[in-house]
C-alpha positions as a printed NumPy array, in Angstrom:
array([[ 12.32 ,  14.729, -14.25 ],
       [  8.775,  12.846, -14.928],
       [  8.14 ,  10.477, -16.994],
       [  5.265,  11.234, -19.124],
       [  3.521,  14.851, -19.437],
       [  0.454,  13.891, -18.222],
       [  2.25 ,  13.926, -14.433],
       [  2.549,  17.964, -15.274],
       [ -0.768,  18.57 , -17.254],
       [ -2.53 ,  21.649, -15.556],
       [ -5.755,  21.628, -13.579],
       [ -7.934,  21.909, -16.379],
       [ -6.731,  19.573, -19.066],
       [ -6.452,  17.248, -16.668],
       [ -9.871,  17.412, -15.402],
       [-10.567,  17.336, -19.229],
       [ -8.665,  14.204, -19.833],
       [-10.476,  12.854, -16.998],
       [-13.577,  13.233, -18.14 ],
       [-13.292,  12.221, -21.068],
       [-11.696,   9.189, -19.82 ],
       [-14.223,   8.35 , -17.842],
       [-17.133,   9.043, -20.283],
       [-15.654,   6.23 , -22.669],
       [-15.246,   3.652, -19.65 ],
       [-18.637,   3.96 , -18.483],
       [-20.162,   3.704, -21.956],
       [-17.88 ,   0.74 , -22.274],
       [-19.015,  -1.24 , -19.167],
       [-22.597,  -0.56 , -19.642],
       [-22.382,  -2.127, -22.938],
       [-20.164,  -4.878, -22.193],
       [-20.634,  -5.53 , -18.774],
       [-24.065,  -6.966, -17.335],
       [-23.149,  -6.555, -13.339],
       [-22.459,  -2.313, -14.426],
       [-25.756,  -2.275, -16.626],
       [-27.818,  -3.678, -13.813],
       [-26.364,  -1.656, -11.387],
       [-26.783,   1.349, -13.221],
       [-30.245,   0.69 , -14.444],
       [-31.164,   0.249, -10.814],
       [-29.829,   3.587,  -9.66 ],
       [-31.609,   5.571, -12.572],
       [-28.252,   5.95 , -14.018],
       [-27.75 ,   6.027, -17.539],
       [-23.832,   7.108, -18.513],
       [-24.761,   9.855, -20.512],
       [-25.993,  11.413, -17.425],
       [-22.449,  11.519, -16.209],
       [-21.776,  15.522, -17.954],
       [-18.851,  15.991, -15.006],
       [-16.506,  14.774, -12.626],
       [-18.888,  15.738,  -9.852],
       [-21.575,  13.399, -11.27 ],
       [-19.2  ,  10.675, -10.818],
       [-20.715,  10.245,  -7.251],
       [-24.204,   9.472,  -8.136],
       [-23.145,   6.332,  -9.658],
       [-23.256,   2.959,  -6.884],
       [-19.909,   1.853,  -5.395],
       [-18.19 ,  -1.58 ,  -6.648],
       [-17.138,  -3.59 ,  -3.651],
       [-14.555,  -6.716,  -3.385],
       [-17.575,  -9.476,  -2.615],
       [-18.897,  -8.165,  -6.346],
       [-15.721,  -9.686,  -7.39 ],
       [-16.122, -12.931,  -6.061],
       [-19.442, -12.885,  -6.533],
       [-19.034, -13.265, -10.441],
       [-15.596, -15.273, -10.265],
       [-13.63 , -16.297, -12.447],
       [-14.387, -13.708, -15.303],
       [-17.772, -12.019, -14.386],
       [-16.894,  -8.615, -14.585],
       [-14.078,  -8.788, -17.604],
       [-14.843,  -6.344, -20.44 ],
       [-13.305,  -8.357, -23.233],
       [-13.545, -11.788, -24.472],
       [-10.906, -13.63 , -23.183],
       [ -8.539, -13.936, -26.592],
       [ -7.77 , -10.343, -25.623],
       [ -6.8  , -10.99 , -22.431],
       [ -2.841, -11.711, -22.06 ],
       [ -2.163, -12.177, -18.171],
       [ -4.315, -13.308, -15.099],
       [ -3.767, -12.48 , -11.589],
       [ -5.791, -13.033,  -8.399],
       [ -5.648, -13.   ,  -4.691],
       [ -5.249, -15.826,  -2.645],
       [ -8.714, -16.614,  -1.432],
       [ -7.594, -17.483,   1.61 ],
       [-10.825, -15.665,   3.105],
       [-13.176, -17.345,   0.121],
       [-12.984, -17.468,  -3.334],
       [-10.35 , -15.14 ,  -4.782],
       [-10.582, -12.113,  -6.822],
       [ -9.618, -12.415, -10.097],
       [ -8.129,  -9.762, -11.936],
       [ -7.29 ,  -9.726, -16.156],
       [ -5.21 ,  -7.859, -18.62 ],
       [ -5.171,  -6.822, -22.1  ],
       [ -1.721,  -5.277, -23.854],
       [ -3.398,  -2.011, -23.482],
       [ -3.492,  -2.947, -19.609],
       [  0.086,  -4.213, -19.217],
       [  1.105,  -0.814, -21.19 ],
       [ -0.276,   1.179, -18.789],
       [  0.551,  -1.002, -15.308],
       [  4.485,  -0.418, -16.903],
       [  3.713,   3.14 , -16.91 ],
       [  2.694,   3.788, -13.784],
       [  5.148,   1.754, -11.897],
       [  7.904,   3.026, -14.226],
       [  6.384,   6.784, -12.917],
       [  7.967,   5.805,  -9.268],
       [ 10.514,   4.337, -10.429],
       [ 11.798,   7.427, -11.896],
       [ 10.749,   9.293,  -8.803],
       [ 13.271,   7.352,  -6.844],
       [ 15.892,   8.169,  -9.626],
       [ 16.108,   5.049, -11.307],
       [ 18.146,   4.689, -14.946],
       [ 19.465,   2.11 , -17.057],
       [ 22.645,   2.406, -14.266],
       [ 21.04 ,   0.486, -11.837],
       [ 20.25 ,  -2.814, -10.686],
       [ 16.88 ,  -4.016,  -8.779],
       [ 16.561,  -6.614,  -6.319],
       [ 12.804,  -7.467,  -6.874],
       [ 12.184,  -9.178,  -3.735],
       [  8.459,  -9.526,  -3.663],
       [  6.111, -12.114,  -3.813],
       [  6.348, -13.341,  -7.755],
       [  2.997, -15.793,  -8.851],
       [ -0.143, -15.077,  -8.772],
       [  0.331, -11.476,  -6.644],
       [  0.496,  -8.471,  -8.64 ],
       [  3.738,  -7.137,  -7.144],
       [  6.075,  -8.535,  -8.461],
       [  5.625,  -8.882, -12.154],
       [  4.781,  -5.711, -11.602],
       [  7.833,  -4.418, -10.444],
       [  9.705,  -6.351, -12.837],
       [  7.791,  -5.877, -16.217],
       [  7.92 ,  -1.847, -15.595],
       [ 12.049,  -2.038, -14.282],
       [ 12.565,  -4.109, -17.959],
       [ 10.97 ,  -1.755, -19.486],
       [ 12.858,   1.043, -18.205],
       [ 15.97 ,  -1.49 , -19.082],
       [ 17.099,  -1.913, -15.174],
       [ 18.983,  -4.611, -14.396],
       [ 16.074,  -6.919, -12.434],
       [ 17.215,  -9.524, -10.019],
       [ 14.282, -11.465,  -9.306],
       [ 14.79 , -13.097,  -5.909],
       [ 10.971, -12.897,  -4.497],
       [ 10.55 , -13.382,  -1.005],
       [ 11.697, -15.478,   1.559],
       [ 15.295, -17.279,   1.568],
       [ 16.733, -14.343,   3.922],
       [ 20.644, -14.924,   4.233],
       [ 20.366, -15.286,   0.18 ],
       [ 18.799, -12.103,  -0.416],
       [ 21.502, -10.861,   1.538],
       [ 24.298, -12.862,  -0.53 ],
       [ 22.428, -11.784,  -3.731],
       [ 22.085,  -7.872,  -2.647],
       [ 26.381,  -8.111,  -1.333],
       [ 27.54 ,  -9.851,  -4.881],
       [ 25.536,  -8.535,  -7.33 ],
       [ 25.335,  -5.574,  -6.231],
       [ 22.029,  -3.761,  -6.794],
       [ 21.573,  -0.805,  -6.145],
       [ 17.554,  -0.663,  -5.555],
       [ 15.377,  -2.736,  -3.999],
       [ 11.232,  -3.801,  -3.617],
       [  9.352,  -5.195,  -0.932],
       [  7.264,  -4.872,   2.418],
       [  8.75 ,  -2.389,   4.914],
       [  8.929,  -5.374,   7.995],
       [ 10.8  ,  -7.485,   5.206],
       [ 13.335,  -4.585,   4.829],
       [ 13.344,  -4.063,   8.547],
       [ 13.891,  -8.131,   8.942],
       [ 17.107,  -8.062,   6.245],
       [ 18.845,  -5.702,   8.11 ],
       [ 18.354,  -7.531,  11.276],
       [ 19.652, -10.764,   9.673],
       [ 22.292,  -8.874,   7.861],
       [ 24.147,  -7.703,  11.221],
       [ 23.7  , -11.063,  12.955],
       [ 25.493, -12.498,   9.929],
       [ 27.927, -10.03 ,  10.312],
       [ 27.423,  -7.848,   7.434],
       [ 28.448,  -4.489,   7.807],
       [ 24.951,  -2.836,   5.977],
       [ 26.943,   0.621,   5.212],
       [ 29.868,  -0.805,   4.036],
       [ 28.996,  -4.115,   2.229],
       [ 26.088,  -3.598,   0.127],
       [ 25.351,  -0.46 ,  -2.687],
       [ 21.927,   0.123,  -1.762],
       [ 20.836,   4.079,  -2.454],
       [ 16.828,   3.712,  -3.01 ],
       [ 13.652,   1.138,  -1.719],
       [ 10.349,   0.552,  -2.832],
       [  8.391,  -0.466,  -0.028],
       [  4.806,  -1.164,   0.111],
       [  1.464,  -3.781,   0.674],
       [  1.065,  -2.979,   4.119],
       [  0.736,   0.525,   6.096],
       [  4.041,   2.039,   7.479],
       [  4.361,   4.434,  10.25 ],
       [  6.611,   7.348,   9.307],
       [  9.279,   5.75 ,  12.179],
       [  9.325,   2.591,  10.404],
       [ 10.275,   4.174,   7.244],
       [ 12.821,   6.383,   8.759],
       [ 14.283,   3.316,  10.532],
       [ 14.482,   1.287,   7.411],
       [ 16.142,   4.566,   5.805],
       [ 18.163,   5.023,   8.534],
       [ 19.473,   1.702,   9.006],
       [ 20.226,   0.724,   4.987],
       [ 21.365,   3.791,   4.474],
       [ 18.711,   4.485,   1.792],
       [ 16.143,   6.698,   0.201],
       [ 12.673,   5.358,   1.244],
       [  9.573,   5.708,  -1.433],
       [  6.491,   4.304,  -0.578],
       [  4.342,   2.227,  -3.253],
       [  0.737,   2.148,  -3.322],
       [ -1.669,  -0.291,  -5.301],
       [ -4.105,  -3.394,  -5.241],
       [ -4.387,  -5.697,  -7.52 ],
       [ -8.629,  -5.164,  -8.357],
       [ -7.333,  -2.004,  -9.903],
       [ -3.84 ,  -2.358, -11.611],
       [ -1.204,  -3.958,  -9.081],
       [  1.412,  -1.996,  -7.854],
       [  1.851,   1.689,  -9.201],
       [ -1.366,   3.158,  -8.379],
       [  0.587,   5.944,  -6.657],
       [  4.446,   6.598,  -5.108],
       [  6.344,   8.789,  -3.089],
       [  8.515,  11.157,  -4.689],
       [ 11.928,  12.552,  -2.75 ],
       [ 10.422,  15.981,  -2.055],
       [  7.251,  14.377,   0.147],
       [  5.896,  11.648,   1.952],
       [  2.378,  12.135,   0.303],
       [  1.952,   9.686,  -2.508],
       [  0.975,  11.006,  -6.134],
       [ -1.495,   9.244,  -7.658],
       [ -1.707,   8.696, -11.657],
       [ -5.091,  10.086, -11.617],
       [ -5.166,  10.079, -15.478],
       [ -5.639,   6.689, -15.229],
       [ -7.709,   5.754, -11.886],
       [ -9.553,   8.593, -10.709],
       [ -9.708,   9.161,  -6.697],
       [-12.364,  10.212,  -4.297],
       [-12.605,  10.198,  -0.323],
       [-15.511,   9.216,   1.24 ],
       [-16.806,   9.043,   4.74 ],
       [-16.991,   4.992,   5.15 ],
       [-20.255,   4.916,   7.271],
       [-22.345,   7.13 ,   5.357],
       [-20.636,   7.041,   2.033],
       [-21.123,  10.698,   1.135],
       [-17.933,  12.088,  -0.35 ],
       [-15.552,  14.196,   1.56 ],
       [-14.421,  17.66 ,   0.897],
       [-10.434,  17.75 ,   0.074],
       [ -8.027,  17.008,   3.07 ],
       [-10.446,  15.202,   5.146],
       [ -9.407,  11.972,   6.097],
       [-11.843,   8.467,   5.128],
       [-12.003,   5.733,   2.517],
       [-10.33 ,   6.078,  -0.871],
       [-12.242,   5.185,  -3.661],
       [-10.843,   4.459,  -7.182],
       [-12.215,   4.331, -10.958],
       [-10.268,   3.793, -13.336],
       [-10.842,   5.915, -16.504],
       [ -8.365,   3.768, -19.114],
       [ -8.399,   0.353, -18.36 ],
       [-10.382,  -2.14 , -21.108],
       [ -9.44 ,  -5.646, -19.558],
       [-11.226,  -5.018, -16.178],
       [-12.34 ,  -1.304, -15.579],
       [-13.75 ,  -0.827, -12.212],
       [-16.173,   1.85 , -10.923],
       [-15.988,   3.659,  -7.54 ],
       [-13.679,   0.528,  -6.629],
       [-14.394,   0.511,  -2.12 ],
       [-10.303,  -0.094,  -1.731],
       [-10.987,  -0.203,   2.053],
       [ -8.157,   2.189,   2.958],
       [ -8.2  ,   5.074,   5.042],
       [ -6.429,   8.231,   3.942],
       [ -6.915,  11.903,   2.645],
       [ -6.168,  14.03 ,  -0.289],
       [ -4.321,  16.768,  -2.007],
       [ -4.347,  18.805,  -5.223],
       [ -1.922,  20.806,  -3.866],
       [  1.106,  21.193,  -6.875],
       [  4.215,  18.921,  -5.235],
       [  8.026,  20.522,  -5.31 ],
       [  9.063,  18.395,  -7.514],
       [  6.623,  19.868, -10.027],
       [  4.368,  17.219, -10.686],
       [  0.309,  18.097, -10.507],
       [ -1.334,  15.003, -10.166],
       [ -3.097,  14.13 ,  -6.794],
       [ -1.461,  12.947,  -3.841],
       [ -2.504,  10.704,  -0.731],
       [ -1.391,  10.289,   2.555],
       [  0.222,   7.102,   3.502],
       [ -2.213,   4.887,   4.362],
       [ -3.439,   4.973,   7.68 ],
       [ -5.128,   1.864,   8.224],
       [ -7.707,   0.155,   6.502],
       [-11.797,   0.286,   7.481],
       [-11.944,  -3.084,   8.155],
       [ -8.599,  -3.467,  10.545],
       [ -9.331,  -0.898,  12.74 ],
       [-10.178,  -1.518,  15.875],
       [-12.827,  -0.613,  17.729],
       [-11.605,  -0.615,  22.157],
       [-14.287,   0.355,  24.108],
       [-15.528,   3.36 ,  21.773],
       [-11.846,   4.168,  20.643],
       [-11.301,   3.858,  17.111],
       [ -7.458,   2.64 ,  16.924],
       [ -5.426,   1.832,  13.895],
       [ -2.362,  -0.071,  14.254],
       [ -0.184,   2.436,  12.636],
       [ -1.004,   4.837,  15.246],
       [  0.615,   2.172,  17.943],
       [  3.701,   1.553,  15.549],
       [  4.054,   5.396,  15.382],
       [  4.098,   6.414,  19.416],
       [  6.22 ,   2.936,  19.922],
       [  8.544,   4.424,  17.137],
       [  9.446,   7.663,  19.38 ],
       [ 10.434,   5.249,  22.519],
       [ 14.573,   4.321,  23.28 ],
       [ 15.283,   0.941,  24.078],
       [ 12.34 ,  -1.097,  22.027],
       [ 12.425,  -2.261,  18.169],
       [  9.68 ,  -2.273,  15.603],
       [  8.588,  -5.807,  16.21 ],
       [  5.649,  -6.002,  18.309],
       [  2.35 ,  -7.394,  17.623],
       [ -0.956,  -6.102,  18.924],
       [ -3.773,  -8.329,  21.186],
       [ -7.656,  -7.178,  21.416],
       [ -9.14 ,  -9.269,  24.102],
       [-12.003,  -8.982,  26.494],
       [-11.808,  -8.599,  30.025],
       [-15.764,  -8.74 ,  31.239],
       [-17.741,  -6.719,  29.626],
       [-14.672,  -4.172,  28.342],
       [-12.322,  -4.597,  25.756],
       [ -8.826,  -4.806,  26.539],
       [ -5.027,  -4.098,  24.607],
       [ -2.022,  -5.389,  25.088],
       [  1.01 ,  -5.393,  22.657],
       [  3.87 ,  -7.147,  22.834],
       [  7.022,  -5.329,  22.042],
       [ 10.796,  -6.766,  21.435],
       [ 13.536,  -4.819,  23.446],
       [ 16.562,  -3.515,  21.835],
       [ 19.283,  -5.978,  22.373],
       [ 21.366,  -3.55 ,  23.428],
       [ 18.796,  -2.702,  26.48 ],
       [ 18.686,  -6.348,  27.505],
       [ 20.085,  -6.492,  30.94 ],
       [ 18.266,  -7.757,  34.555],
       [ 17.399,  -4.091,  35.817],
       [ 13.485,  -4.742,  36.842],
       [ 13.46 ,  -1.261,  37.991],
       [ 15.357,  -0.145,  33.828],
       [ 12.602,  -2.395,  32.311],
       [  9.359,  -1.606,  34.66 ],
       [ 10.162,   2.292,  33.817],
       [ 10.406,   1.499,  30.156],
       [  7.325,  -0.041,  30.099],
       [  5.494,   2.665,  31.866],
       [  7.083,   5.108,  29.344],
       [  5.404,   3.276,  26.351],
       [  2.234,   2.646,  28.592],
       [  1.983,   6.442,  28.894],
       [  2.755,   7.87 ,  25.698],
       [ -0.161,   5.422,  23.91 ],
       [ -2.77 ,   6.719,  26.646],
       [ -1.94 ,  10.498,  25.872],
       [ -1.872,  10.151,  21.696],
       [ -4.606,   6.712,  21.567],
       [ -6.636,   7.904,  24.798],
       [ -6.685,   4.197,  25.598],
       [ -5.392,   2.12 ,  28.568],
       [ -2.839,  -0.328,  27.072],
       [ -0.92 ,  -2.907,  28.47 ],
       [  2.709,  -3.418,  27.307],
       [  4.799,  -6.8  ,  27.773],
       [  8.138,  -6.045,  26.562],
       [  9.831,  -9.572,  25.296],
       [ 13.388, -10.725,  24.065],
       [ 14.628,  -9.663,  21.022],
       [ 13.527, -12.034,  17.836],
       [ 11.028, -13.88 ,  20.343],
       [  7.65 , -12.462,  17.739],
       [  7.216, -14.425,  14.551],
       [  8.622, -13.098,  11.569],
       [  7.06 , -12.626,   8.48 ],
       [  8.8  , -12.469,   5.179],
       [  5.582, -11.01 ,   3.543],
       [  3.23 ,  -8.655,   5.086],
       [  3.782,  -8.465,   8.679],
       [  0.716, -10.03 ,  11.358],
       [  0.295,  -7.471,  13.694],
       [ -3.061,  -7.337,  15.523],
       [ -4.232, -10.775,  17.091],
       [ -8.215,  -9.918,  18.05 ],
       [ -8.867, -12.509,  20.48 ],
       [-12.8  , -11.247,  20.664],
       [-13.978, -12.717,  18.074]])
C-alpha cells in the first residue's frame, strides 16, 4: 500500500510532472534568487531553455560552500514572514548551512517521510521511539512531525541517555524505532549487559536507520539481533531532511520521491552525467520546494540508480545504499577505499563485532591501513595461536576484495569509543 499516487504514476506522467515541476522552480529562482540568476546568466542559461529533463544538465551545479557562502538567508526564495521553521548544520567545519521552510515545505517533508513510514508498515497501531538527534538537525523533527501526522504514537527520547532508551523502549512499549545504525547496534549491546533479554522484553517489529552509510552486514546484524525489519532512510538537510528516499520490505535499494527532488549520477571528477546503473555522485534538484529550492544540489554521496519498477509496485527511482561519500574516501597508495567496503568483508568474519575504527597513516613515502577491530566476547580467551589466525583471516579477506595490504589489531570488547550519533570510523593520520 503507498501513500500517495504519485509513488505509482507511470513513466511518462511522471517525467511530465517532472518537468513541469522543474520549469516553475527554475523560473522561480531566477526571479527571486540573485546567486541562481548570476549563475545562470554566466552559463548562457536562460530557464526557458530548459524544454526537457535532459537539458537539466547544462545548467551549473550548486555546491555546500555556496551555502555558506551567502549565510544566514542568501539563497532563501521567500521573504522571511513566509518562512515557519529554520534548521542548519552544526558548523563545526565553518559557518553552518542554513536551511528554511515555508508550510508548503513542511507539507511536503511530512510526505515524504510519512512515504517510508508506510513502507515499513506503520499505522495509527504503533508507537515510535524517535531517538535521533532533536534541535537544530533535521532528523528528528522530521521523524516526528511526519509520525504525528500519520497519528503514531511518538516518543521523543533523542539521543544519548542509553540505559533510558532502553527503560523507555521495555515500558512503553513501542513498537518502531529511528536512529543511526551504530546507535542501534550500541542499544543492543547495552541492553544484554543490563540483562535485558532483546527478544523477549521489548515489542520492537520495524527501524529506521540512517545519517551514516551501512554495510549490508551491519543492517542484517542490527535485524538480526532486535529481531526487526531494517529500512534504511536517506536525506540531508540542504534538500529536505530526512525522507529524501527509504527502503521498502521487498529491496534494499532506496526509492526516491523523485516528484519532488529530481536525481542524477554523475562521474565526480569530470562531472559529466552517468548513464543508468553506473555508480558516482548523486545529484539532487528539487522540483517543489518554494522556501529553499536547490539546483543540481553536489550531495557528495556515492551511489547508482534504477528505474527499474520495484515488487512492491511502486515506480519511482531507487538508489543504492550509499556507498561512501566523495570526500571520505580514501585514497591508499592508488586504491580508492571506502569504509563501507572494510565494514562489509569484516562483517563476513566469526569471532569479531562491528566496532572497529579505521587508521590512514604514512609509513615513508607509502600510505599505510590499519583498523582496529573489537573481538567477540565470546572469542576472548589467551590462545595467541586462536587470535594470530583470526587476524590473518581478516588480513586476507580485505587484500583479496580491497587489493590493499591492511594491518588488523584486534582489541577487547567495548575498548573503541562509542558514539551515540554517527559513528567515527576512519582516523587519517596523514594529514
Amino acid at each position: 500500500m503507498v501513500l500517495c499516487p504519485e509513488e505509482t504514476l507511470g513513466k511518462e506522467d511522471l517525467r511530465s510532472l517532472q518537468l513541469v515541476r522543474l520549469k516553475e522552480t527554475l523560473e522561480r529562482v531566477y526571479h527571486l534568487v540573485p546567486f541562481y540568476k548570476k549563475s545562470f546568466d554566466e552559463a548562457n542559461i536562460h530557464p526557458e531553455n530548459i524544454k526537457s529533463l535532459e537539458d537539466l544538465e547544462k545548467l551549473p551545479f550548486t555546491k555546500k560552500q555556496d551555502l555558506r557562502d551567502h549565510y544566514p538567508y542568501g539563497l532563501f526564495a521567500v521573504p522571511m514572514d513566509q518562512i515557519v521553521r529554520i534548521h542548519s548544520s552544526s558548523g563545526t567545519t565553518g559557518k553552518p548551512t542554513v536551511v528554511g521552510y515555508t508550510a508548503h515545505d513542511m507539507d511536503i517533508w511530512t510526505e515524504v517521510v510519512g512515504r517510508i513510514f508506510r513502507m515499513g508498515g506503520l499505522t495509527s497501531r504503533d508507537i515510535l521511539q524517535n531517538s535521533t538527534g532533536y534541535g537544530l538537525f533535521t532528523g528528528g523533527l522530521g521523524f516526528h512531525s511526519a509520525a504525528e501526522r500519520m497519528k503514531i504514537a511518538v516518543i521523543p527520547s533523542s539521543t544519548g541517555f542509553t540505559s533510558r532508551q532502553l527503560l523507555l523502549l521495555k515500558d512503553f512499549g513501542a513498537t518502531a524505532i529511528t536512529g543511526t545504525p551504530s546507535f542501534a547496534l550500541h542499544l543492543a549491546e547495552v541492553a544484554k549487559a543490563e540483562g535485558y533479554d532483546i527478544k523477549k522484553d521489548f515489542k520492537l517489529r520495524t527501524g529506521f536507520f540512517g545519517a551514516e552509510p551501512a554495510s549490508s552486514g551491519l543492517k542484517e546484524e542490527i535485524s538480526r539481533v532486535w529481531g526487526i525489519d531494517y529500512h534504511e532512510v536517506y536525506g540531508l538537510s540542504e534538500i529536505i531532511g530526512p525522507g529524501v528516499a527509504g527502503s521498502c520490505k521487498h529491496s534494499d535499494w532506496l526509492h526516491i520521491s523523485e516528484d519532488h527532488f529530481y536525481p542524477e549520477i554523475i562521474d565526480p571528477l569530470t562531472c559529466k552525467t552517468l548513464p543508468e546503473g553506473e555508480k558516482g555522485e548523486l545529484v539532487i534538484t528539487t522540483i517543489t520546494k518554494h522556501g529553499l529550492p536547490i539546483i543540481r544540489y553536489r550531495t557528495g554521496d556515492i551511489t547508482r540508480l534504477t528505474r527499474i519498477p520495484c515488487k512492491c509496485g511502486r515506480t519511482l527511482a531507487r538508489i543504492e545504499s550509499i556507498s561512501g561519500r566523495s570526500d571520505d574516501m580514501l585514497v591508499i597508495n592508488g586504491v580508492n577505499v571506502f569504509p563501507s567496503q572494510i565494514e562489509h568483508v569484516l562483517s563476513s568474519i566469526g569471532g569479531i563485532t562491528l566496532n572497529y575504527q579505521i587508521i590512514a597513516k604514512k609509513k615513508g613515502h607509502l600510505d599505510k591501513l590499519e583498523v582496529d577491530v573489537e573481538l567477540d566476547e565470546s572469542l576472548m580467551c589467551d590462545d595467541v595461536g586462536v587470535l594470530e589466525k583470526l587476524k590473518k583471516e581478516c588480513e586476507r579477506s580485505l587484500l583479496n576484495n580491497l587489493y590493499i595490504n591492511v594491518a588488523i589489531h584486534l582489541v577487547a570488547p567495548k575498548s573503541i569509543a562509542r558514539s551515540e550519533g554517527k559513528a567515527v570510523r576512519v582516523i587519517d593520520q596523514r594529514r
